[in-house]
N, C-alpha and C positions, 0 to 999 in steps of 0.2 A: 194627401193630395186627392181631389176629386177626380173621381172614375173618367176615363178620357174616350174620346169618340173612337173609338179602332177602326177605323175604315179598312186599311191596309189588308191588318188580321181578317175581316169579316171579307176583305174582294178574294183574299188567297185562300181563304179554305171553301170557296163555292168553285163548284165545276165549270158552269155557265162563264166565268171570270178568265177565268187561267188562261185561255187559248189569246186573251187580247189586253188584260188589263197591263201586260209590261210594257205594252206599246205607248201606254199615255200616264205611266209614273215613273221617275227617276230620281236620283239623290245626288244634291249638290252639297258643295262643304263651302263657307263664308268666312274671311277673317273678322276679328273684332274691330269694330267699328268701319267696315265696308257695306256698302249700301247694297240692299237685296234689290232694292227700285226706291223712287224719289216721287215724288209729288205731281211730277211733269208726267211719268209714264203709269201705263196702264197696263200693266201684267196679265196677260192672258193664262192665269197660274195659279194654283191653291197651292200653299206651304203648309204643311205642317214640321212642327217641331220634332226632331229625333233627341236633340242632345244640347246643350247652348240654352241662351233665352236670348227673346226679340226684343227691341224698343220700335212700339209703332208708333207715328204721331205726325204732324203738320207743320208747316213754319206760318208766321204772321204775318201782316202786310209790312211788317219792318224787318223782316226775315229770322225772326229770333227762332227756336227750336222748340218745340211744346211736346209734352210726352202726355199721350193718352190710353198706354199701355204695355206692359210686361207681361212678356207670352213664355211659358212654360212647355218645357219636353208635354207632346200630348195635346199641344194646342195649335190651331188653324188660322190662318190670315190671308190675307191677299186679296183681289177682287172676285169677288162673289159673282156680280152684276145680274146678283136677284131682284134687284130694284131699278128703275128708271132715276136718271141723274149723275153728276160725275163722280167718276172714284180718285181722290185727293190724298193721299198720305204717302209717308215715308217710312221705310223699315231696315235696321241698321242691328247688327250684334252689335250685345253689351260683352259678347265673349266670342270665341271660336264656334261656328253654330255647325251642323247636320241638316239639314232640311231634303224631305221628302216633297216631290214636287207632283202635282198633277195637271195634267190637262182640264184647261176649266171648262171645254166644252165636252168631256168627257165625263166629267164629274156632275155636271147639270142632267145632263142625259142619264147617269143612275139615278139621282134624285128623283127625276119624275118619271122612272119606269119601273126602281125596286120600292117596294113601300119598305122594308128593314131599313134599307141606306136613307129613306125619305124621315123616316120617324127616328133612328138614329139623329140625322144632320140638325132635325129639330130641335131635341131637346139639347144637343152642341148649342145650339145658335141660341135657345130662352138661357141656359147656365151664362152665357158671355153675357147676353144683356141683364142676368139679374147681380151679376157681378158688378155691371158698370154702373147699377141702380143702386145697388149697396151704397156705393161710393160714393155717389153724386148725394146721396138723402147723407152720409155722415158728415157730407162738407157742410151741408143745410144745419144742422144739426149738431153739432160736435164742435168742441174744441180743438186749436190745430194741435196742441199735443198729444191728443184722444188719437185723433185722426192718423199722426204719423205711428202711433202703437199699432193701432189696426191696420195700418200697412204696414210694419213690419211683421205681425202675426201671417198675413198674407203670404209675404217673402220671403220670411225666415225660413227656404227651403235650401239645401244642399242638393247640389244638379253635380251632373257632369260635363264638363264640355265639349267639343268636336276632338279635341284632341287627349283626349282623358282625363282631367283635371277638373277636383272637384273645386265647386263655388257655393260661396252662400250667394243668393240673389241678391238679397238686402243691400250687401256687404258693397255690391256696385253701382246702388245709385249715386247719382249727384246731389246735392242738393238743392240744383234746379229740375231734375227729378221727384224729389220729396215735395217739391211744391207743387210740381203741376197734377201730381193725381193727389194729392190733397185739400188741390183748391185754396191752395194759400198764394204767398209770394216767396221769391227767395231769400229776402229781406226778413221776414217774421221767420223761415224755417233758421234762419244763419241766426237768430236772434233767440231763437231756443236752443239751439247748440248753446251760445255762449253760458246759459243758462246751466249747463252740465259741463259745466269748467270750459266749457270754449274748445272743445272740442269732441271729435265725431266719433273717436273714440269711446270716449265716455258716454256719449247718446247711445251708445251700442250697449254697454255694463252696463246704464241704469233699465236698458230693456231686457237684455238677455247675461247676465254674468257667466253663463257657459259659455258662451257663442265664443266670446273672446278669452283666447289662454295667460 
């Protein structure tokens, strides 16, 4: 797994921190499938991941559910509002989560006054976008059965959850998951299933025959 932003680690072992940083971070725990915030609200709140993983993503004008991303212990989301424009999405455990919460006008105010936490946050935020650029050039590019291995090489990580139990990531998408970050449909992914005997199972042996006992 890629080295992760420690903010946390980096505010607790400076001096300058300690007398105020507990004032504007706190840690909330989330059931599986309970929403952190919906589309409608605007979080004044940086999350980072303790334990769990996120589903973040938007609904359509027909209200259907679109996922635009699985967030890993280690990783940040929420509204930024580093940019002019509205913030839109929705974030919901695929498990029992941990989350680490900050104040986001607390968190703006290190950014532009420590340069470590400034150049830190950055290269956080170029890894997430060359992640999503990965993705975006394989769906251009790539076959959808190519595409669902590279995301499972992605996923195929064992976490733990808020409540101690370990998970493979993979192991919980949907298959309307598997479509939406691969750029496919649910239709062509159910249609490569059926392709490895028709079931999800088997899509998992022909990618990983350890994973499954």
């Amino acid at each position: 797994m890629a080295k992760t932003f420690e903010l946390f680690n980096y505010l607790n072992q400076q001096e300058e921190y300690k007398d105020c940083f507990h004032q504007h971070i706190s840690v909330a725990k989330f059931r599986k499938g309970e929403y952190i915030y919906k589309p409608s609200e605007e979080p004044h709140t940086i999350y980072e991941v303790i334990s769990g993983t996120v589903k973040v993503g938007n609904y359509g004008i027909d209200g259907t559910e679109h996922c635009y991303d699985i967030l890993k212990p280690g990783d940040f989301f929420g509204n930024y509002r580093l940019l002019d424009g509205n913030f839109q999405e929705f974030s919901k455990p695929l498990t029992s989560v941990r989350l680490r919460t900050y104040d986001l006008s607390y968190i703006k105010y290190l950014i532009f006054t420590d340069i470590n936490i400034s150049a830190l946050f950055t290269k956080y935020i170029v890894r997430r976008w060359s992640r999503a650029e990965t993705r975006f050039f394989t769906v251009i590019s790539e076959e959808t059965s190519i595409r669902i291995k590279r995301l499972y090489r992605e996923f195929n990580v064992k976490i733990k959850d808020a409540d101690g139990k370990s998970v493979n990531i993979f192991s919980l998408f949907s298959q309307k998951d598997i479509a939406d970050l691969t750029g496919s449909s649910r239709q062509t992914v159910a249609n490569i299933f059926k392709k490895v005997n028709k079931d999800y199972r088997s899509l998992l042996l022909e990618l990983d025959p350890v994973m499954i006992p």
